[in-house]
C-alpha positions as CSV (number, residue, x, y, z in Angstrom):
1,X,30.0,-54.7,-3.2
2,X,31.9,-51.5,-4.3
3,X,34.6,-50.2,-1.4
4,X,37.3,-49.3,-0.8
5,X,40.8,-50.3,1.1
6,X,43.9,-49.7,2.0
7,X,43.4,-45.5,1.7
8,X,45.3,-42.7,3.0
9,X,46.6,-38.8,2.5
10,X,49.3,-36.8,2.9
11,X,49.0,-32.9,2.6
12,X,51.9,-31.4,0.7
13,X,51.2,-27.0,0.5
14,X,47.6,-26.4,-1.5
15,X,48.1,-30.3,-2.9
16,X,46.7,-33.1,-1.3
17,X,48.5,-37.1,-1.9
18,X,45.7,-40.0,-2.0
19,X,46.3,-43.1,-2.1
20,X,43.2,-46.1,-2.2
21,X,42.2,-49.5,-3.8
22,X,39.6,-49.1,-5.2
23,X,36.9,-52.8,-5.8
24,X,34.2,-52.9,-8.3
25,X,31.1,-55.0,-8.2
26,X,29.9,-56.2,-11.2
27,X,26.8,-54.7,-11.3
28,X,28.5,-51.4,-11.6
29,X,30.8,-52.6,-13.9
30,X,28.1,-52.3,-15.8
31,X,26.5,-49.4,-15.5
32,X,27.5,-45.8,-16.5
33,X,27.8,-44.3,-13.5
34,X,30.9,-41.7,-13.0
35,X,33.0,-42.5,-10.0
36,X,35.0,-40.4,-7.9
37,X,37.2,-40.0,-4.6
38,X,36.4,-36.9,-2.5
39,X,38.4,-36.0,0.9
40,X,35.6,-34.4,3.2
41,X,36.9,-32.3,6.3
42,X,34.2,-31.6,9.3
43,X,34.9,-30.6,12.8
44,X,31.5,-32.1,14.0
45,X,32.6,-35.8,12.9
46,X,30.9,-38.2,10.8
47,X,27.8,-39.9,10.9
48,X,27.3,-43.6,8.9
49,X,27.8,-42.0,5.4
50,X,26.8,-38.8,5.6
51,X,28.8,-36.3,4.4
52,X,28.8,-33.2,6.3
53,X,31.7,-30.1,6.5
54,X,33.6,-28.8,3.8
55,X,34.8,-31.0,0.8
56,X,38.6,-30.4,0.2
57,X,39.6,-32.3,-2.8
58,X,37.9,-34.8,-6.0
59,X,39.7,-36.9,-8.3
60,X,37.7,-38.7,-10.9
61,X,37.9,-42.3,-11.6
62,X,37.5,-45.5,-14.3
63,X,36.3,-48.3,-13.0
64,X,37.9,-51.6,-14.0
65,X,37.1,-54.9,-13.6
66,X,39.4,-56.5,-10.9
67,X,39.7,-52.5,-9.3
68,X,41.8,-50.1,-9.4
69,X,44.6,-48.5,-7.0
70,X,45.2,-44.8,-6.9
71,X,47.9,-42.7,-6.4
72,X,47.2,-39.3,-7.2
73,X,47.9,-35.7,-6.1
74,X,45.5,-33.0,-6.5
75,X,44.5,-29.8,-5.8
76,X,43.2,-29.0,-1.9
77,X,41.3,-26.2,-0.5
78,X,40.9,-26.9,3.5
79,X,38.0,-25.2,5.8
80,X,38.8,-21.9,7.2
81,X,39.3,-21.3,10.3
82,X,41.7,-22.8,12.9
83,X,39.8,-26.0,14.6
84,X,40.8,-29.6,14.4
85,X,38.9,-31.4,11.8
86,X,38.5,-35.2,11.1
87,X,38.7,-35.7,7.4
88,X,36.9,-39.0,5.4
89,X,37.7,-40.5,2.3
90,X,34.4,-40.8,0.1
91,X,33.8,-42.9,-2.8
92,X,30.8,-41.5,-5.1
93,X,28.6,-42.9,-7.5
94,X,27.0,-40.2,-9.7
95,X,24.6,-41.3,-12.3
96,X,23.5,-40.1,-15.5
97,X,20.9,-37.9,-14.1
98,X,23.4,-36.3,-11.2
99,X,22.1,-38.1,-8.2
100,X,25.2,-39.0,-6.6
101,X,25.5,-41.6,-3.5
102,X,28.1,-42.3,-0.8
103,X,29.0,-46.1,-1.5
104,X,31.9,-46.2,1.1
105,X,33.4,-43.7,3.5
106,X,36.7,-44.6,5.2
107,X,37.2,-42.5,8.7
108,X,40.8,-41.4,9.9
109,X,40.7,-41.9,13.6
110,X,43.3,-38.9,13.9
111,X,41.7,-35.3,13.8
112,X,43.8,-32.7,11.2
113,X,44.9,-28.8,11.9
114,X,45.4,-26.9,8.9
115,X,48.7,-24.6,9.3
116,X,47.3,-21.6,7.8
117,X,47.0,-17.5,8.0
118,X,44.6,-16.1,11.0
119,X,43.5,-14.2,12.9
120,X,44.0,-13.6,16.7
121,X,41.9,-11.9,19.2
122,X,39.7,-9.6,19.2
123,X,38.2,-8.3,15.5
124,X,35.4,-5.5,14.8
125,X,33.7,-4.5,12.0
126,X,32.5,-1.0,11.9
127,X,30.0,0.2,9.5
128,X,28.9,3.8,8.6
129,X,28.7,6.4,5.7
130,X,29.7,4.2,3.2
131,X,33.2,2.6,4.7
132,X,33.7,0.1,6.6
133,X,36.2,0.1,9.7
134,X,38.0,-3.3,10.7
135,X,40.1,-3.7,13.5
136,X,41.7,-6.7,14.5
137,X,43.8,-7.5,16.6
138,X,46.1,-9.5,15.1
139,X,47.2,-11.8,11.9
140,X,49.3,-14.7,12.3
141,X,51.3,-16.6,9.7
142,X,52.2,-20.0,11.7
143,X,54.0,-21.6,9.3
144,X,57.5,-22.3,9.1
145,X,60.0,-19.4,9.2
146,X,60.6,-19.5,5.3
147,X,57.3,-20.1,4.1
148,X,56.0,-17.1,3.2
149,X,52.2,-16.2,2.9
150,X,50.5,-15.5,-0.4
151,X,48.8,-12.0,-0.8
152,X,46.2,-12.1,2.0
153,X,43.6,-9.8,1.8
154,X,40.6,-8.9,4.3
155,X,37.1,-9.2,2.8
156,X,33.5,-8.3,4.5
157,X,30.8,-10.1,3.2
158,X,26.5,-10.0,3.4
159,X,25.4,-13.8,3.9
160,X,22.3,-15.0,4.5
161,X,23.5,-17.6,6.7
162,X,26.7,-17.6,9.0
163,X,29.5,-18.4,7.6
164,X,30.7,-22.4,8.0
165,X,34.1,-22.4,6.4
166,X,33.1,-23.7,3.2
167,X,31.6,-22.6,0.2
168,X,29.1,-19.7,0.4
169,X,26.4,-17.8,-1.2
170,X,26.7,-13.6,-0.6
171,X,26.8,-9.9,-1.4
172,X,30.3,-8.1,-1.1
173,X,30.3,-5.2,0.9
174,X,34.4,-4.5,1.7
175,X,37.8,-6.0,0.9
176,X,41.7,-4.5,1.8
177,X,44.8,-6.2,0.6
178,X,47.0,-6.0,3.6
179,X,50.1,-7.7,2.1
180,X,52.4,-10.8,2.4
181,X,53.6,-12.4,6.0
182,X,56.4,-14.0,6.6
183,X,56.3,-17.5,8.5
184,X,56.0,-17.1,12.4
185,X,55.0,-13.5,12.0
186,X,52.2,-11.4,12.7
187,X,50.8,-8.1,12.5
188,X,49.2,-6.5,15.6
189,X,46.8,-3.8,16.2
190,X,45.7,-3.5,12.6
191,X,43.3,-1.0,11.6
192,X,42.2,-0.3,7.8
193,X,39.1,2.1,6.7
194,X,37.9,1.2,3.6
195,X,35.2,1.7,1.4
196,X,31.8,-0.3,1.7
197,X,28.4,-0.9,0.1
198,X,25.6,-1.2,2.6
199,X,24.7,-4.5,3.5
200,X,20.4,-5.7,3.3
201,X,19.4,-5.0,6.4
202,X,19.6,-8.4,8.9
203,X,22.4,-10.1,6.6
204,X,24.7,-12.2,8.4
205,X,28.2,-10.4,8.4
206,X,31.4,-12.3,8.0
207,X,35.2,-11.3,7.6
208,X,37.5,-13.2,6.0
209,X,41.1,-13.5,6.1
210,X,41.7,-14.9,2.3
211,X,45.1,-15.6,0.8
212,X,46.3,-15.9,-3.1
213,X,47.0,-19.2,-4.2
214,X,47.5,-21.1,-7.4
215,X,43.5,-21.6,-7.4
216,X,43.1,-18.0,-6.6
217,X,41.8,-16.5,-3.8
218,X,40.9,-19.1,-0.5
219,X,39.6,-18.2,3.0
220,X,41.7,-19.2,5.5
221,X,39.6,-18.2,8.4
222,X,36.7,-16.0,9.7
223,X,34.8,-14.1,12.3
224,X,31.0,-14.3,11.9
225,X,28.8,-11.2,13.3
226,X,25.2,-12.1,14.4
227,X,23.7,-9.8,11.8
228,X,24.3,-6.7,9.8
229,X,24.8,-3.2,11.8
230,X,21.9,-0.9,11.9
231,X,22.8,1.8,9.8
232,X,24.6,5.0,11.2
233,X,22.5,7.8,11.2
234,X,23.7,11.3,10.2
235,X,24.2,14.2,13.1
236,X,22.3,16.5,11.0
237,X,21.0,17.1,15.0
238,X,23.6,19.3,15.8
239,X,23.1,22.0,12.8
240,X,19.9,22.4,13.6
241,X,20.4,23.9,17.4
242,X,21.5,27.4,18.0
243,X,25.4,27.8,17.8
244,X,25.5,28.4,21.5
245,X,23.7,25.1,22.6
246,X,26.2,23.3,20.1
247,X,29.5,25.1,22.1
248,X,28.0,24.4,25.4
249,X,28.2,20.7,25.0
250,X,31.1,19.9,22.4
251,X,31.7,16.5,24.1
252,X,28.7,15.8,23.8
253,X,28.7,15.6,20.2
254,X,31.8,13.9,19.8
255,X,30.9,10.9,22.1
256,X,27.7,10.6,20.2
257,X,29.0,9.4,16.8
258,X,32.4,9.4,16.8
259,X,33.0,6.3,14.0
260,X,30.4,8.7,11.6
261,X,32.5,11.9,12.1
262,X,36.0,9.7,11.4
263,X,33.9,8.3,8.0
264,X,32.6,11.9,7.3
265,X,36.1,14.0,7.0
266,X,36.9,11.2,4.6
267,X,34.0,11.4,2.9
268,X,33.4,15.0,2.1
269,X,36.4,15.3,-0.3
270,X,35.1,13.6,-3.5
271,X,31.5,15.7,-2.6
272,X,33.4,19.0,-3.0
273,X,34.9,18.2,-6.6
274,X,31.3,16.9,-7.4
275,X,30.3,20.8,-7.1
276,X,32.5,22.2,-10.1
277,X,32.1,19.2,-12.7
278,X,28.2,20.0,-12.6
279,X,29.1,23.7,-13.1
280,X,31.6,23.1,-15.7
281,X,29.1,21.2,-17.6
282,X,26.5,24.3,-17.3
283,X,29.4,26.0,-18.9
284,X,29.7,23.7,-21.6
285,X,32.8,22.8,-21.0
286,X,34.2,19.2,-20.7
287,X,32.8,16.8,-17.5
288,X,35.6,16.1,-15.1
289,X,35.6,12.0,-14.6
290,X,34.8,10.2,-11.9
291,X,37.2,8.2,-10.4
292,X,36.5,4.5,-9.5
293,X,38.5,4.4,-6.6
294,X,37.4,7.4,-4.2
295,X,34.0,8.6,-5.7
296,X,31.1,8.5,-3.4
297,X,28.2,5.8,-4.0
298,X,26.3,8.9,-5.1
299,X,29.0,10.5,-7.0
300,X,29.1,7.3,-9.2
301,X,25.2,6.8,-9.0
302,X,25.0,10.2,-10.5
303,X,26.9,8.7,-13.7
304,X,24.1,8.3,-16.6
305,X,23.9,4.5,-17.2
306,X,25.2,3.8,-13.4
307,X,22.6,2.6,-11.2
308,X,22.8,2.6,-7.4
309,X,23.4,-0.7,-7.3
310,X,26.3,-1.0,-9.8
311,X,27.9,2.1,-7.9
312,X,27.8,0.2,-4.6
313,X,29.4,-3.4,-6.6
314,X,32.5,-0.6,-7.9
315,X,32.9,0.4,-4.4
316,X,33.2,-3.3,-2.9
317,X,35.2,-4.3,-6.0
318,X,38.0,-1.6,-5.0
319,X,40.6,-1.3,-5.2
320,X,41.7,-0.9,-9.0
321,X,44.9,-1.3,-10.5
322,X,43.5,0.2,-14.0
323,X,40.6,1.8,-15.3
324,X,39.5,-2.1,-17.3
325,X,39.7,-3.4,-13.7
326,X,36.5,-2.1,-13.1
327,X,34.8,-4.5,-15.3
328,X,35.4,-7.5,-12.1
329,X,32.5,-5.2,-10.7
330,X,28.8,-6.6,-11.3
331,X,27.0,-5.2,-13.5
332,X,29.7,-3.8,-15.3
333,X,30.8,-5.0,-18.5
334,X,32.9,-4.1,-21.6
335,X,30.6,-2.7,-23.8
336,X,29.2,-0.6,-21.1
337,X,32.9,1.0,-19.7
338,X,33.5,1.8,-23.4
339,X,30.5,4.1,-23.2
340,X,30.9,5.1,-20.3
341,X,34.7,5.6,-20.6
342,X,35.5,9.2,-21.0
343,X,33.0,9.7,-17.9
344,X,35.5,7.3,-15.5
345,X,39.4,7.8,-14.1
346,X,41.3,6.1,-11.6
């Protein structure tokens, strides 16, 4: 029977030592099935050969008759978030039609913390009027004093499930880049307003604290929200009474929506240059662009060839470093910025 024996790791930064023997039957010998090792992390345990968590590394194998020992390093991504995981070293059989099986699971008895960027506390998530307001209430880099983070960033996503630590499957609807940390520091009180796309009503809400690595981008931990905020309404409200009534209770008015008025002031300065492009054009003279990193989702949906939906990717894709950087957005591609170029600005 295929196992294996004698297995181990040893975490070393985003790499990840194994180390196994690896004994081939010879019934699989002869078949053409592709082998690999994967290291499996899961804070619930394991159960017989189930593989359940987050999957945190894969090196492929050959098979050869008499077996194999391995001694390889490879790339790791760990779970997000900050619980003690037990971790499993699986060996897969995949055939030719991709049905892969668990042939042999080997269990470390001693559970693994990932030192890694996190957050602390409490954290919020604010939504209203097209921005999105997270506080939190602090970001901790626990690693040694002269390790130094990579870029970390804050990210809001729409899920349709809560957010496991793994993987996942979303719509954007925020991000910040907040900066580099060095080891055994951590930023308190942070607050950052940033631009959002409206979340489907009911999504699952998750922000993540993600940091730049040689892979790219990896989440190194999370707060889930039950399910996306119903949306802010406008305080159209107070216009409408008598100018008296709205005097007699300023307090009022304040209390009522305070997060919509803080969005609103921010808001209303890309409406009023909005005003003069459209009369500039009835003046036929030339459009003033729109600019990808503080236009309004309406400002941008107003752009012919811009649906609403490609406005709202822009304005969860920013910020921008160049004008080209707008093609990471979906729905935006190359051919379509060159048409739509001299319509666009920073």
């Amino acid at each position: 029977m295929t196992h294996i024996s004698n297995h181990g790791y040893r975490f070393d930064g985003d790499f990840v030592h194994l180390n196994a023997d690896v004994n081939f039957s010879d019934t699989d010998l002869a078949s053409a099935a592709a082998w690999s090792l994967q290291l499996w992390a899961s804070e619930d345990g394991f159960k017989g050969n189930e593989l359940t968590g987050v999957k945190v590394a894969e090196l492929a194998i050959d098979p050869m008759l008499g077996g194999i020992t391995v001694t390889a390093c490879c790339a790791a991504i760990p779970p997000a978030g900050v619980a003690d995981q037990a971790l499993a070293l699986a060996l897969l059989c995949t055939t030719a039609d991709g049905l892969s099986t668990v042939r042999d699971l080997g269990l470390y008895e001693v559970r693994q913390n990932f030192c890694q960027p996190c957050l602390l506390g409490d954290v919020r998530c604010t939504l209203a009027d097209g921005a999105a307001r997270l506080t939190i209430e602090a970001i901790l880099n626990p690693r040694a004093e002269d390790n130094l983070s990579g870029t970390l960033a804050l990210e809001v996503w729409a899920l349709d499930t809560p957010y496991a630590g793994g993987a996942w499957v979303g719509s954007p609807v925020a991000s910040v880049v907040v900066g580099i940390l060095g080891g055994g520091n951590q930023w308190t009180d942070c607050q950052y307003d940033v631009p959002a796309a409206l979340p489907a009503d009911g999504a699952a809400l998750t922000v993540m604290l993600r940091e730049w690595t040689p892979a790219g981008y990896v989440t190194r931990d999370y707060r889930n929200f039950a399910a996306a905020p119903v949306k802010a309404k406008p305080a159209p409200k107070a216009k409408a009474k008598p100018k008296a009534a709205v005097a007699a209770k300023p307090a009022a008015v304040k209390a009522a929506v305070p997060e919509v008025k803080a969005v609103e002031v921010k808001a209303a300065a890309p409406k009023a240059v909005a005003k003069p492009a459209k009369k500039a054009a009835s003046d036929k003279e030339a459009v003033k662009p729109v600019s990808i990193n503080k236009a309004s989702e309406n400002e941008l949906a107003a752009i012919k060839g811009l649906s609403r939906d490609v406005a709202r990717a822009i304005i969860a894709a920013r910020p921008y470093a160049a004008l080209e950087d707008v093609c990471k957005a979906k729905g935006i591609g190359q051919k379509k910025l060159e048409k739509l170029r001299a319509l666009l600005a920073l």
